[in-house]
mmCIF file of the N, C-alpha and C atoms, coordinates in Angstrom:
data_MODEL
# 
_entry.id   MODEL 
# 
loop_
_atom_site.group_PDB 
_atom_site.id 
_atom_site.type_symbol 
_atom_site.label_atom_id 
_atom_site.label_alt_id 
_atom_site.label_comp_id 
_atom_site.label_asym_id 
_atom_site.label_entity_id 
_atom_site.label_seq_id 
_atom_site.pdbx_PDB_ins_code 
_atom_site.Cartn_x 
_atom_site.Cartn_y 
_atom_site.Cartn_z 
_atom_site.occupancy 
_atom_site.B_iso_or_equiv 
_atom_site.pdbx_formal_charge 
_atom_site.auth_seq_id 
_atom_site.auth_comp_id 
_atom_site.auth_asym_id 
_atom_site.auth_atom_id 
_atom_site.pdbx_PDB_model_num 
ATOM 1   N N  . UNK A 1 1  ? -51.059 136.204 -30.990 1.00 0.00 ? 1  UNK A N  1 
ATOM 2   C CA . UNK A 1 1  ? -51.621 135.142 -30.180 1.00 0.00 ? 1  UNK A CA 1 
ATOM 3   C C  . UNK A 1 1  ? -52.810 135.717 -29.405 1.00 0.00 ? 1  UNK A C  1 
ATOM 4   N N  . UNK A 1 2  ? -54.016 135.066 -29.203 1.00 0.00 ? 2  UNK A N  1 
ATOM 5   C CA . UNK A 1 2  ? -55.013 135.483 -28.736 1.00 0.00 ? 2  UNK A CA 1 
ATOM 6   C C  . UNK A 1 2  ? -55.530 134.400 -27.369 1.00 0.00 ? 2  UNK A C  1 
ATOM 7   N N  . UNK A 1 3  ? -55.588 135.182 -26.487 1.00 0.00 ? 3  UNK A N  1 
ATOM 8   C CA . UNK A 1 3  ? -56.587 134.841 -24.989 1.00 0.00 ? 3  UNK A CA 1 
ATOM 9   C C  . UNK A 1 3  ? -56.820 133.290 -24.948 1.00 0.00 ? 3  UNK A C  1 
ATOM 10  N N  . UNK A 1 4  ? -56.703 132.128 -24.715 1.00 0.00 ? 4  UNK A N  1 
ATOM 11  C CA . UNK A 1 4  ? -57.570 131.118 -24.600 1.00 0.00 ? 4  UNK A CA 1 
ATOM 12  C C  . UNK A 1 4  ? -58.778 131.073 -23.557 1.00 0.00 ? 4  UNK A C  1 
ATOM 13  N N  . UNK A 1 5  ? -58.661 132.087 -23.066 1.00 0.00 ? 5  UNK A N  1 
ATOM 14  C CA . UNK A 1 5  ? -60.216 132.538 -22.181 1.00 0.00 ? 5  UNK A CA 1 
ATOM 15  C C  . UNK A 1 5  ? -61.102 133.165 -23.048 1.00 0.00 ? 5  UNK A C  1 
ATOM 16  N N  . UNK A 1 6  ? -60.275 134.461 -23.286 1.00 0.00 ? 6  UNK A N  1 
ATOM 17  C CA . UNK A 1 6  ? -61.990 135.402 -24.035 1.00 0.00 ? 6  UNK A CA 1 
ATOM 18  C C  . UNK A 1 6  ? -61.294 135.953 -25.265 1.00 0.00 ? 6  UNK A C  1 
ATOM 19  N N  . UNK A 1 7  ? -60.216 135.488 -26.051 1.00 0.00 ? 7  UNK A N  1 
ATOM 20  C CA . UNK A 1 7  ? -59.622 136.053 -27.558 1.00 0.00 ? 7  UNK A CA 1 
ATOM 21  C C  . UNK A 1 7  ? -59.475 136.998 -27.696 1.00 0.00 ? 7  UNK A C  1 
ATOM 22  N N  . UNK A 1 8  ? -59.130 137.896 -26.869 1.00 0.00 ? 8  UNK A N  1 
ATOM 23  C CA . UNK A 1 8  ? -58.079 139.144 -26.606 1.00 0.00 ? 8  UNK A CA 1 
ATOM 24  C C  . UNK A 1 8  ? -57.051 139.024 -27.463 1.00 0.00 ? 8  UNK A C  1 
ATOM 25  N N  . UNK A 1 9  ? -56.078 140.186 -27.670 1.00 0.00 ? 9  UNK A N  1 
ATOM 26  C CA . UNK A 1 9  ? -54.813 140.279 -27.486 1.00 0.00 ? 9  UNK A CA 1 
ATOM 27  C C  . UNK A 1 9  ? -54.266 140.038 -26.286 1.00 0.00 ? 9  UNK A C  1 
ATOM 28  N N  . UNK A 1 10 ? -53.112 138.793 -26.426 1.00 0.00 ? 10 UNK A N  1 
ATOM 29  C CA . UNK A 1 10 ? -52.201 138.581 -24.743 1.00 0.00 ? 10 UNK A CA 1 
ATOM 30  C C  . UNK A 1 10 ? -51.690 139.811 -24.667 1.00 0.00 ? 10 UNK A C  1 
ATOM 31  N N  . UNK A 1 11 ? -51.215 139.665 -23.815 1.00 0.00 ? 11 UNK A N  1 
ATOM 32  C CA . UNK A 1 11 ? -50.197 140.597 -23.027 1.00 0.00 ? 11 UNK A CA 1 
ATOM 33  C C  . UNK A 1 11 ? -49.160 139.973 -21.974 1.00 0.00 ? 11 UNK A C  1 
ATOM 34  N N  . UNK A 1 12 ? -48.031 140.473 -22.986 1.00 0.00 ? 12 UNK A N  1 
ATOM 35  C CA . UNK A 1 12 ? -46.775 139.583 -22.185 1.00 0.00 ? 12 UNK A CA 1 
ATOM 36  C C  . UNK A 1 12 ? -46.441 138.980 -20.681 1.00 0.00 ? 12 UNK A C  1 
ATOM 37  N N  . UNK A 1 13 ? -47.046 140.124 -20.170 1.00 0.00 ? 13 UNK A N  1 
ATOM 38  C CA . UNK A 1 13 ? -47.016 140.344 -18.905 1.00 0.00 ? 13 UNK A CA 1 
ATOM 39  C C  . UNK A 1 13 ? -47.565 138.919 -18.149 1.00 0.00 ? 13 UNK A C  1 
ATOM 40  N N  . UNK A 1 14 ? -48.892 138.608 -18.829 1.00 0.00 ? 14 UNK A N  1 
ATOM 41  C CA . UNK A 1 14 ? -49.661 137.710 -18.314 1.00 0.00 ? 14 UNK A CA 1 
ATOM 42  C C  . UNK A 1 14 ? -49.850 136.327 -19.248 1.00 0.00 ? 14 UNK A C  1 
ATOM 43  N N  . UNK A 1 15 ? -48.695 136.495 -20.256 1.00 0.00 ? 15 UNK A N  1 
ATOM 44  C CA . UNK A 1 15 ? -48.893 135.329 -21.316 1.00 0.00 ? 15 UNK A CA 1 
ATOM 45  C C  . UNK A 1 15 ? -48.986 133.941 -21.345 1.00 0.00 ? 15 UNK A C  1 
ATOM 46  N N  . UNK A 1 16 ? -49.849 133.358 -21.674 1.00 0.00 ? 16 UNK A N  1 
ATOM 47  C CA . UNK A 1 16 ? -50.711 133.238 -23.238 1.00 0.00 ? 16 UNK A CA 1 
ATOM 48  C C  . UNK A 1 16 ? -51.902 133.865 -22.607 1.00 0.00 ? 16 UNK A C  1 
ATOM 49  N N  . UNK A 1 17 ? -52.028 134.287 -21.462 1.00 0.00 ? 17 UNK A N  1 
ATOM 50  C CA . UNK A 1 17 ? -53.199 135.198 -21.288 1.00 0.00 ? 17 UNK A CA 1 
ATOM 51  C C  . UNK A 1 17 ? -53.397 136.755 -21.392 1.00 0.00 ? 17 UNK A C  1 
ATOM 52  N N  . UNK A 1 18 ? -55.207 137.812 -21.574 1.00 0.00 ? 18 UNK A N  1 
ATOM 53  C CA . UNK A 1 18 ? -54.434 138.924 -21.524 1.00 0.00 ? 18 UNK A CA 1 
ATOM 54  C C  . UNK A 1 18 ? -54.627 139.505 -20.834 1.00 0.00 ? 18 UNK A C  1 
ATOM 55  N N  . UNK A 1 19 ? -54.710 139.017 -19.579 1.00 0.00 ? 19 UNK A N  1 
ATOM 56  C CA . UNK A 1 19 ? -54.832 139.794 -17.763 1.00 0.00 ? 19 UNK A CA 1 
ATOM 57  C C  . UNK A 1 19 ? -54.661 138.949 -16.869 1.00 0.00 ? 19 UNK A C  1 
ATOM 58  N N  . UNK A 1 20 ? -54.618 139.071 -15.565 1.00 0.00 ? 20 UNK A N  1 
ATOM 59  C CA . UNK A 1 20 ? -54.517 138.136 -14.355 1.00 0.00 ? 20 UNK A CA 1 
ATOM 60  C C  . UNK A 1 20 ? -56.239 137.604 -14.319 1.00 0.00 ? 20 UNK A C  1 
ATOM 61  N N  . UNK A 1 21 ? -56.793 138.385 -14.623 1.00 0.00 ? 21 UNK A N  1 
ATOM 62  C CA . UNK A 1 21 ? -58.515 137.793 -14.222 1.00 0.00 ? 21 UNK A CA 1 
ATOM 63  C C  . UNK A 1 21 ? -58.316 136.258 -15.322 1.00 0.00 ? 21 UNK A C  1 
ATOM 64  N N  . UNK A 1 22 ? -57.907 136.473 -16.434 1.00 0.00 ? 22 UNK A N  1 
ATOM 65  C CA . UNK A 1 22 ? -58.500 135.276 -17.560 1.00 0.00 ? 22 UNK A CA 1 
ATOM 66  C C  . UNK A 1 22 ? -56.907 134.270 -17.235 1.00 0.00 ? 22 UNK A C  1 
ATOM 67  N N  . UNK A 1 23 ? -56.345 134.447 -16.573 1.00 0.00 ? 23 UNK A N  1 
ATOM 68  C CA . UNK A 1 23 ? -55.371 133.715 -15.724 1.00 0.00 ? 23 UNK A CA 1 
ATOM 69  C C  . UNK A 1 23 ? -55.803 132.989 -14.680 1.00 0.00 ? 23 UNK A C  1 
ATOM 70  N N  . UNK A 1 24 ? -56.352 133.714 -13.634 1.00 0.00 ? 24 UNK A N  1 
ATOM 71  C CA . UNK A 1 24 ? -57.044 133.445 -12.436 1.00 0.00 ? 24 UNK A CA 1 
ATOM 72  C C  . UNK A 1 24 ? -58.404 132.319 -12.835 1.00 0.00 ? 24 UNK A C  1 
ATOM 73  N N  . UNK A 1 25 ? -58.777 132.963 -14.149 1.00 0.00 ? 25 UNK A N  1 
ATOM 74  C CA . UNK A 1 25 ? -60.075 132.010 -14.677 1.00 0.00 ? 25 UNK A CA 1 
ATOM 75  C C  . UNK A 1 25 ? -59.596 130.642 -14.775 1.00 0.00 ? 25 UNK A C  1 
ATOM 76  N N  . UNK A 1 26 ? -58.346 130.567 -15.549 1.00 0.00 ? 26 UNK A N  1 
ATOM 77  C CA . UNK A 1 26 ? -57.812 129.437 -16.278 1.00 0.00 ? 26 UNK A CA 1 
ATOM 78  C C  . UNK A 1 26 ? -57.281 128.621 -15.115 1.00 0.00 ? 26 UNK A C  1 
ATOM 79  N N  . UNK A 1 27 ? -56.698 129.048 -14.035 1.00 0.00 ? 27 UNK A N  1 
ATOM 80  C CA . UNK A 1 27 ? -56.333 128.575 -12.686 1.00 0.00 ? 27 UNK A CA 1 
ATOM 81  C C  . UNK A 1 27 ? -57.455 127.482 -12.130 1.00 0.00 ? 27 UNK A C  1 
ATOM 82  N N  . UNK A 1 28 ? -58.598 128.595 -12.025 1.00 0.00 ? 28 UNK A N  1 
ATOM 83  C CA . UNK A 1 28 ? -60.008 128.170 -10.831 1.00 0.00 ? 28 UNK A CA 1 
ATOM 84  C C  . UNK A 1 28 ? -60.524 126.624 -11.588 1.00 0.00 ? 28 UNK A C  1 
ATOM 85  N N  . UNK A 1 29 ? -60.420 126.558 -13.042 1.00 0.00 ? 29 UNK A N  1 
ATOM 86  C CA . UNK A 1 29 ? -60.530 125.820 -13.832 1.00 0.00 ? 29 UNK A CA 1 
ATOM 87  C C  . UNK A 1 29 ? -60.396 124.497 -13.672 1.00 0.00 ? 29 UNK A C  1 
ATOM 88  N N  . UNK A 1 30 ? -58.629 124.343 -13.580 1.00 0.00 ? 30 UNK A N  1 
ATOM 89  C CA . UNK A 1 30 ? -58.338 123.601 -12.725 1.00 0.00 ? 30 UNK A CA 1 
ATOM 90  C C  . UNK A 1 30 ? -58.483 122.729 -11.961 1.00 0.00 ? 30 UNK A C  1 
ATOM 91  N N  . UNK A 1 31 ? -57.981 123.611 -10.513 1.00 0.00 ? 31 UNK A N  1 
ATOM 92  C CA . UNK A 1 31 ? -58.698 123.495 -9.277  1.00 0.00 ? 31 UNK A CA 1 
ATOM 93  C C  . UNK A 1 31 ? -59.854 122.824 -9.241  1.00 0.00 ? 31 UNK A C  1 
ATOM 94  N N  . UNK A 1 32 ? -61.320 123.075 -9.686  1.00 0.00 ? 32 UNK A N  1 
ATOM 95  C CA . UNK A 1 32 ? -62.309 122.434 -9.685  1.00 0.00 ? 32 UNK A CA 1 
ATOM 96  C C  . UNK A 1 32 ? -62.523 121.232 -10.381 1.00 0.00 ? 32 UNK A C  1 
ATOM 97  N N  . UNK A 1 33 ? -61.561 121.290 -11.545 1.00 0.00 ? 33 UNK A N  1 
ATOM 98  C CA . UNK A 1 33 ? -61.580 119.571 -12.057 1.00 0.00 ? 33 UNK A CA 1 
ATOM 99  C C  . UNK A 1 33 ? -62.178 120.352 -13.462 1.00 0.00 ? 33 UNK A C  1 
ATOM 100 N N  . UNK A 1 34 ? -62.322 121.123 -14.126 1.00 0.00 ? 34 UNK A N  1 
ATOM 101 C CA . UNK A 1 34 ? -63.357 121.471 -15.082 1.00 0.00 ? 34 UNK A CA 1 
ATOM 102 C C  . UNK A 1 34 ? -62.187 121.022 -16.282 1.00 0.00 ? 34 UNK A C  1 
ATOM 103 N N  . UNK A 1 35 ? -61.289 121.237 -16.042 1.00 0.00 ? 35 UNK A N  1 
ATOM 104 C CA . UNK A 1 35 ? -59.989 120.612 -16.819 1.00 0.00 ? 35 UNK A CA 1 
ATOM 105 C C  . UNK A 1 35 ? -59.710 119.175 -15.918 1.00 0.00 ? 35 UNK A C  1 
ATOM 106 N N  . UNK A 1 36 ? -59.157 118.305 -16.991 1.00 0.00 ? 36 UNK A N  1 
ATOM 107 C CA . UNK A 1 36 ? -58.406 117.321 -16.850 1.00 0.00 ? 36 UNK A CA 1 
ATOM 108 C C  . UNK A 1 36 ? -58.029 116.480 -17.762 1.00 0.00 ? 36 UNK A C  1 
ATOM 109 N N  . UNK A 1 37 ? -56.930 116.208 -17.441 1.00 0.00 ? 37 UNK A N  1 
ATOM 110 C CA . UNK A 1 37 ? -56.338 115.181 -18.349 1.00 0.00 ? 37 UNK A CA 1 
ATOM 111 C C  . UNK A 1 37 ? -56.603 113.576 -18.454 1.00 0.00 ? 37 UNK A C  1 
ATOM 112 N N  . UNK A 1 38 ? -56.793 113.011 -19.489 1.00 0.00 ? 38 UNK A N  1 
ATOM 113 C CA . UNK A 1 38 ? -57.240 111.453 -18.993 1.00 0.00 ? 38 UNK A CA 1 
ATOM 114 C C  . UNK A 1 38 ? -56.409 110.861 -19.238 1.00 0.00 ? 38 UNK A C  1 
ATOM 115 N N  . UNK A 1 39 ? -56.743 109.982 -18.140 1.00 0.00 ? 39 UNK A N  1 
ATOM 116 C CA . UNK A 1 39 ? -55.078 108.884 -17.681 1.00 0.00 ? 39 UNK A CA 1 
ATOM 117 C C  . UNK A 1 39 ? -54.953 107.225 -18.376 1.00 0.00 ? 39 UNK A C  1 
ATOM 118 N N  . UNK A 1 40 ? -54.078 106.977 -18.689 1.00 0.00 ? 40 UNK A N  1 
ATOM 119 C CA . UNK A 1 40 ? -54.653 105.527 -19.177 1.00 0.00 ? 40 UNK A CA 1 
ATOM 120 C C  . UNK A 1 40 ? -55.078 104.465 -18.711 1.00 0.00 ? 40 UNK A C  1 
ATOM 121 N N  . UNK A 1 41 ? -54.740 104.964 -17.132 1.00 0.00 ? 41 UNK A N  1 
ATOM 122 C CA . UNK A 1 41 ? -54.987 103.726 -16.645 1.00 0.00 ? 41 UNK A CA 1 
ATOM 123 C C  . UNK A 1 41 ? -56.520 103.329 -16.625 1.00 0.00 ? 41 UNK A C  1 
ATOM 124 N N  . UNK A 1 42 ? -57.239 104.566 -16.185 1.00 0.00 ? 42 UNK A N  1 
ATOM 125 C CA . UNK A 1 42 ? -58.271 104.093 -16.362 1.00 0.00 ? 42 UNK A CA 1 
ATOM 126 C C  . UNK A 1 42 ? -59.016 103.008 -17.321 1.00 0.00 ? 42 UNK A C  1 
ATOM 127 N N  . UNK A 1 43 ? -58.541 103.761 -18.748 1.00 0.00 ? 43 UNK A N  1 
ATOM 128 C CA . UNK A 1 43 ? -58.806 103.016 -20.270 1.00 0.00 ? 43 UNK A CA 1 
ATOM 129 C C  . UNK A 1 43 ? -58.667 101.439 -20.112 1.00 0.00 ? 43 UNK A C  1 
ATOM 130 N N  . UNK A 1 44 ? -57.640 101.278 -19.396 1.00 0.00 ? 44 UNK A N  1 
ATOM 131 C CA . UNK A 1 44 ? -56.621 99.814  -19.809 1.00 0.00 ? 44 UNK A CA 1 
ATOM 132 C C  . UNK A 1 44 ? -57.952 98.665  -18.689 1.00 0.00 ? 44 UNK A C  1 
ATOM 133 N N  . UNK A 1 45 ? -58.525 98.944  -17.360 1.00 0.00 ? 45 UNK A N  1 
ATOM 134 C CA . UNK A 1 45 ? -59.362 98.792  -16.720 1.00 0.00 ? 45 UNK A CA 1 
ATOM 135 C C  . UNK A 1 45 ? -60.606 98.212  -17.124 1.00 0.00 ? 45 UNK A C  1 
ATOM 136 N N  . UNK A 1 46 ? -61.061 97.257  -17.444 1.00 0.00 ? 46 UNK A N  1 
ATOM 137 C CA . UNK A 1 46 ? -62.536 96.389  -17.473 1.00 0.00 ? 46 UNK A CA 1 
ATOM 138 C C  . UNK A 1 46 ? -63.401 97.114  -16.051 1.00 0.00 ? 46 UNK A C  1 
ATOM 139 N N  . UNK A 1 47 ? -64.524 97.620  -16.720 1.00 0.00 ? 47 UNK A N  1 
ATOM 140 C CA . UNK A 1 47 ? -65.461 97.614  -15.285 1.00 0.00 ? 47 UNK A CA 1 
ATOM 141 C C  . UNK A 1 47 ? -65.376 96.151  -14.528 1.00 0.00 ? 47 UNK A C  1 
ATOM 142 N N  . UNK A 1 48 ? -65.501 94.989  -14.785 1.00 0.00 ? 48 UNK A N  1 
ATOM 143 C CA . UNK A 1 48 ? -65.653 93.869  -14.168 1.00 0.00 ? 48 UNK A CA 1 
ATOM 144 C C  . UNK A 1 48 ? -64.300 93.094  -13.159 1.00 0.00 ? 48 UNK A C  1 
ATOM 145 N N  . UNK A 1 49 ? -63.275 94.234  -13.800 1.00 0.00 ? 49 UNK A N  1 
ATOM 146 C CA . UNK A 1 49 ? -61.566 93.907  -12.829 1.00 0.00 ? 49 UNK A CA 1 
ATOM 147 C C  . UNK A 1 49 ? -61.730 94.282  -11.491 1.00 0.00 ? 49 UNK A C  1 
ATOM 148 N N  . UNK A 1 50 ? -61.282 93.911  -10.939 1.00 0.00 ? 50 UNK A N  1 
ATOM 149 C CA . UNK A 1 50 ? -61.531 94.231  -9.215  1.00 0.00 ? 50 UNK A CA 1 
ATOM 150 C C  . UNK A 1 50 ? -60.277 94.934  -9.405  1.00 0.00 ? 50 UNK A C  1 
ATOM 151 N N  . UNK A 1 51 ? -60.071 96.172  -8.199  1.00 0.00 ? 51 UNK A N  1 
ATOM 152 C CA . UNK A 1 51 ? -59.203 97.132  -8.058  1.00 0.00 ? 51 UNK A CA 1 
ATOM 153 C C  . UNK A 1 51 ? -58.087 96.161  -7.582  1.00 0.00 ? 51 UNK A C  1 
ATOM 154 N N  . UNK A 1 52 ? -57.045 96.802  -7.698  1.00 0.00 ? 52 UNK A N  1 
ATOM 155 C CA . UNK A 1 52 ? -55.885 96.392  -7.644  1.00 0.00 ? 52 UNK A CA 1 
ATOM 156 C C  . UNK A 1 52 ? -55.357 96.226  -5.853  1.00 0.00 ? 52 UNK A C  1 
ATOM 157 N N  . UNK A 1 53 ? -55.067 95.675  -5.288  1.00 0.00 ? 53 UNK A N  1 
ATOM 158 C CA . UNK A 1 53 ? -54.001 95.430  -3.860  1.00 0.00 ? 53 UNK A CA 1 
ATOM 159 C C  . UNK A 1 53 ? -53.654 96.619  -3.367  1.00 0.00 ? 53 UNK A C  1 
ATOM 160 N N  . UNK A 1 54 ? -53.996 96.957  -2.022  1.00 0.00 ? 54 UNK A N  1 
ATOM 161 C CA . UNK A 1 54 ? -52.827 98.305  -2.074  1.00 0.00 ? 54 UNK A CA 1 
ATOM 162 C C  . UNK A 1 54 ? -51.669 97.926  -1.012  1.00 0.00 ? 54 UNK A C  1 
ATOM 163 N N  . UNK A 1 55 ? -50.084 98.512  -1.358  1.00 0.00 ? 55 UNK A N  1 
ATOM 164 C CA . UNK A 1 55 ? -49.198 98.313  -0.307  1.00 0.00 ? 55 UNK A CA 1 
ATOM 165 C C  . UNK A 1 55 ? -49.347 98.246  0.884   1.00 0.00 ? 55 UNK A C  1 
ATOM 166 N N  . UNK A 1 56 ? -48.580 97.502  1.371   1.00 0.00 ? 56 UNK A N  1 
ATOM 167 C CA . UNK A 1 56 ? -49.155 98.001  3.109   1.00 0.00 ? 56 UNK A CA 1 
ATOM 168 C C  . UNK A 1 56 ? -48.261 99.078  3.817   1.00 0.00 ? 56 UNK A C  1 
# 
């Protein structure tokens, strides 16, 4: 198995990564939004729908 940062050999220690730095990378990643997952709700949403009610 190889690095999904920089295609190393992992190392168990730090696996699927093969150090704390390309860990720490994959972390900061994150954090900043550079990753994300897309949600459906958005999808399901017409620009022209007015936002939804919020609880009180």
């Amino acid at each position: 198995m190889t690095c999904p940062i920089c295609r190393k050999e992992t190392d168990p220690k730090y696996r699927p990564f093969c150090s704390k730095r390309c860990a720490d990378i994959d972390l900061g990643r994150w954090l900043t939004g550079a990753y994300a997952i897309p949600s459906e709700e958005e999808d399901t949403l017409a620009p022209s729908d007015p936002p939804a009610p919020r609880p009180h």
